[in-house]
C-alpha positions in Angstrom: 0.0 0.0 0.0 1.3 3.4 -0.7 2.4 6.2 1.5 -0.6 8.7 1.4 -0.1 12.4 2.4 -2.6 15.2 2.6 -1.1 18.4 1.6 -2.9 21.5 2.5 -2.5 24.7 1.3 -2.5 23.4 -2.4 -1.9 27.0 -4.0 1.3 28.0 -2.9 4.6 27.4 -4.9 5.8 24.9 -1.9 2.9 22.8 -1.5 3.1 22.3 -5.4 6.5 21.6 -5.1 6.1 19.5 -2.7 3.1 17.6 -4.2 5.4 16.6 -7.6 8.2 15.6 -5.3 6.3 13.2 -3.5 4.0 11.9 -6.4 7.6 11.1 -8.5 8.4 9.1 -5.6 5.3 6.9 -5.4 3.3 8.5 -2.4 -0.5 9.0 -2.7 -0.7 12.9 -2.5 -4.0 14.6 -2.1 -4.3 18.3 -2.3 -6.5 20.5 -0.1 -7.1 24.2 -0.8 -9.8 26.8 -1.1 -9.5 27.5 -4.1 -11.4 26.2 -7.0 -8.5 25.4 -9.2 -5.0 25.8 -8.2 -1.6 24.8 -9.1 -0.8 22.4 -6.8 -4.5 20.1 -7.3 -4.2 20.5 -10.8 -0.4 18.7 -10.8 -0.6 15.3 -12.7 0.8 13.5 -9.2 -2.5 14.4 -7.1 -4.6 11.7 -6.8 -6.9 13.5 -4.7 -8.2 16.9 -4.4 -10.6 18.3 -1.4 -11.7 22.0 -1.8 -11.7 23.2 2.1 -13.3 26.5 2.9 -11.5 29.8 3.4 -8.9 29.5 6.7 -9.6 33.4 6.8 -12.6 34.2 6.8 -14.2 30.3 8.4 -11.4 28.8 10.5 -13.5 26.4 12.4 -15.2 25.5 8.9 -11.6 24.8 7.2 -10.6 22.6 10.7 -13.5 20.8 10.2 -13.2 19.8 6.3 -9.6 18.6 7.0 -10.5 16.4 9.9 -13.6 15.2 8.1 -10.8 14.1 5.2 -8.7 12.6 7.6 -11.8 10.6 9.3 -12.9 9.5 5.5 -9.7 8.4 4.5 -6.1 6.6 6.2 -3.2 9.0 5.9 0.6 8.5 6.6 0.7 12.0 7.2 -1.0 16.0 7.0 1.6 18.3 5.7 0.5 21.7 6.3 2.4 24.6 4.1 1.4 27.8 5.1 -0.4 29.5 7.5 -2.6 26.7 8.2 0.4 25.3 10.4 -0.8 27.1 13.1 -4.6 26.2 13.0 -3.1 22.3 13.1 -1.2 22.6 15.7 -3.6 23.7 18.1 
Protein backbone atom coordinates (compact mmCIF):
# COMPACT_ATOMS: atom_id res chain seq x y z
CA UNK A 1 0.00 0.00 0.00
CA UNK A 2 1.31 3.39 -0.67
CA UNK A 3 2.37 6.22 1.46
CA UNK A 4 -0.65 8.74 1.44
CA UNK A 5 -0.15 12.39 2.39
CA UNK A 6 -2.62 15.18 2.62
CA UNK A 7 -1.07 18.37 1.61
CA UNK A 8 -2.91 21.51 2.54
CA UNK A 9 -2.52 24.73 1.33
CA UNK A 10 -2.46 23.44 -2.45
CA UNK A 11 -1.94 26.95 -3.96
CA UNK A 12 1.35 27.96 -2.87
CA UNK A 13 4.55 27.37 -4.92
CA UNK A 14 5.84 24.91 -1.85
CA UNK A 15 2.88 22.83 -1.46
CA UNK A 16 3.14 22.33 -5.40
CA UNK A 17 6.48 21.64 -5.12
CA UNK A 18 6.13 19.51 -2.71
CA UNK A 19 3.11 17.64 -4.23
CA UNK A 20 5.37 16.64 -7.56
CA UNK A 21 8.25 15.57 -5.31
CA UNK A 22 6.30 13.19 -3.55
CA UNK A 23 4.03 11.94 -6.41
CA UNK A 24 7.56 11.15 -8.54
CA UNK A 25 8.40 9.10 -5.56
CA UNK A 26 5.31 6.91 -5.44
CA UNK A 27 3.33 8.51 -2.44
CA UNK A 28 -0.50 9.01 -2.69
CA UNK A 29 -0.71 12.91 -2.48
CA UNK A 30 -3.98 14.61 -2.06
CA UNK A 31 -4.25 18.27 -2.34
CA UNK A 32 -6.53 20.47 -0.14
CA UNK A 33 -7.08 24.21 -0.79
CA UNK A 34 -9.80 26.77 -1.06
CA UNK A 35 -9.47 27.52 -4.12
CA UNK A 36 -11.36 26.19 -6.97
CA UNK A 37 -8.49 25.42 -9.22
CA UNK A 38 -4.98 25.78 -8.25
CA UNK A 39 -1.60 24.80 -9.13
CA UNK A 40 -0.77 22.35 -6.83
CA UNK A 41 -4.45 20.15 -7.26
CA UNK A 42 -4.17 20.51 -10.75
CA UNK A 43 -0.37 18.66 -10.83
CA UNK A 44 -0.58 15.27 -12.67
CA UNK A 45 0.80 13.48 -9.17
CA UNK A 46 -2.48 14.43 -7.05
CA UNK A 47 -4.60 11.68 -6.78
CA UNK A 48 -6.88 13.49 -4.65
CA UNK A 49 -8.19 16.89 -4.40
CA UNK A 50 -10.58 18.29 -1.39
CA UNK A 51 -11.70 21.96 -1.83
CA UNK A 52 -11.75 23.22 2.12
CA UNK A 53 -13.26 26.55 2.91
CA UNK A 54 -11.48 29.76 3.37
CA UNK A 55 -8.89 29.47 6.74
CA UNK A 56 -9.59 33.37 6.79
CA UNK A 57 -12.62 34.21 6.81
CA UNK A 58 -14.18 30.29 8.38
CA UNK A 59 -11.41 28.76 10.52
CA UNK A 60 -13.52 26.39 12.41
CA UNK A 61 -15.22 25.51 8.92
CA UNK A 62 -11.59 24.77 7.21
CA UNK A 63 -10.61 22.63 10.65
CA UNK A 64 -13.51 20.81 10.23
CA UNK A 65 -13.18 19.80 6.34
CA UNK A 66 -9.64 18.63 7.01
CA UNK A 67 -10.55 16.41 9.92
CA UNK A 68 -13.56 15.22 8.09
CA UNK A 69 -10.85 14.13 5.18
CA UNK A 70 -8.67 12.60 7.61
CA UNK A 71 -11.83 10.55 9.27
CA UNK A 72 -12.90 9.47 5.45
CA UNK A 73 -9.68 8.42 4.46
CA UNK A 74 -6.14 6.60 6.23
CA UNK A 75 -3.19 9.02 5.88
CA UNK A 76 0.63 8.51 6.64
CA UNK A 77 0.73 11.97 7.19
CA UNK A 78 -0.95 15.95 7.04
CA UNK A 79 1.55 18.30 5.66
CA UNK A 80 0.52 21.75 6.27
CA UNK A 81 2.40 24.57 4.11
CA UNK A 82 1.42 27.83 5.07
CA UNK A 83 -0.38 29.50 7.47
CA UNK A 84 -2.64 26.70 8.24
CA UNK A 85 0.39 25.35 10.43
CA UNK A 86 -0.78 27.14 13.09
CA UNK A 87 -4.59 26.22 13.04
CA UNK A 88 -3.06 22.30 13.11
CA UNK A 89 -1.18 22.62 15.66
CA UNK A 90 -3.56 23.71 18.11
Amino acid sequence: MPVRILVSGASTFFATRLIHDLGRKGVEVTAADSLRFSAGKSSRWVSRRLRVPVLGTDPGGYLDAILAELDRRPYDLLLPTFEESLLLSE
